[in-house]
C-alpha positions in Angstrom: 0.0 0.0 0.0 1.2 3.1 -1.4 1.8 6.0 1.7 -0.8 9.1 1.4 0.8 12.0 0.6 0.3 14.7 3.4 -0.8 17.7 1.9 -1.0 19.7 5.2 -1.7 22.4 5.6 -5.0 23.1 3.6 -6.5 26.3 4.1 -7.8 26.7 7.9 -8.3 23.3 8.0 -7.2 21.8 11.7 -4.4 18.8 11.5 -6.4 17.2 13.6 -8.4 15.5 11.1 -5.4 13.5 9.5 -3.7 13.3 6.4 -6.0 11.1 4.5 -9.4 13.4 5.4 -7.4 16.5 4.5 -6.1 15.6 1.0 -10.0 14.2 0.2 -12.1 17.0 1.4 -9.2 19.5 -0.6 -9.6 17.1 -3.4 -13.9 17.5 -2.9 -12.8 21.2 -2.9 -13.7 21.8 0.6 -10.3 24.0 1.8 -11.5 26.3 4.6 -13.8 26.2 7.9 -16.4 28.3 5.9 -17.1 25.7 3.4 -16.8 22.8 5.9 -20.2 24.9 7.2 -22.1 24.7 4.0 -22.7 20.7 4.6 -23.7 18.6 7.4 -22.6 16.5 9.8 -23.9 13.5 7.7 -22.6 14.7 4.0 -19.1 14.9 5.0 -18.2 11.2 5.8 -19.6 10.0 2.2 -16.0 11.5 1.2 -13.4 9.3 1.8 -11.0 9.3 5.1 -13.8 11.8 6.5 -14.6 9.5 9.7 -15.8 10.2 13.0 -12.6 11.7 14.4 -12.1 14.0 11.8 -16.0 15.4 12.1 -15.3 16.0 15.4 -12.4 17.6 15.1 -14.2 20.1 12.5 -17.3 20.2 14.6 -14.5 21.9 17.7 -13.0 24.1 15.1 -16.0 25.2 13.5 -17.2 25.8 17.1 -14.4 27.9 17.9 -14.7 30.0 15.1 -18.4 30.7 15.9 -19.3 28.6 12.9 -21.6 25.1 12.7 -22.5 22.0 10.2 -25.3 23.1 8.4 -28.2 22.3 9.9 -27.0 22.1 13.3 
């Protein structure tokens, strides 16, 4: 198995969330906290590497910055 390339930094995105989770959602074009906020809690893990750990990581971040998963 081929090692995933860590793209981190990407954008205001926390490291928290892992390698994997932040090269998918940049892939998905999700690069900041702000866009993170335009889908729920329950769109996010349909993209690859975006598990449990990484949502909450987000969820505390977005929090943080006064932001929320849409709908929440």
């Amino acid at each position: 198995m081929a090692a995933t390339p860590d793209i981190r930094p990407v954008g205001d995105l926390p490291d928290g969330i892992g390698k994997t989770a932040a090269r998918e959602l940049s892939a998905n074009g999700i690069t900041s906290l702000r866009q993170v906020a335009e889908h729920s809690r329950k769109e996010l893990p349909a993209i690859h590497g975006v598990g449990p750990k990484a949502i909450a990581v987000l969820g505390d971040a977005l929090a943080a910055k006064g932001l929320a998963y849409q709908g929440s």
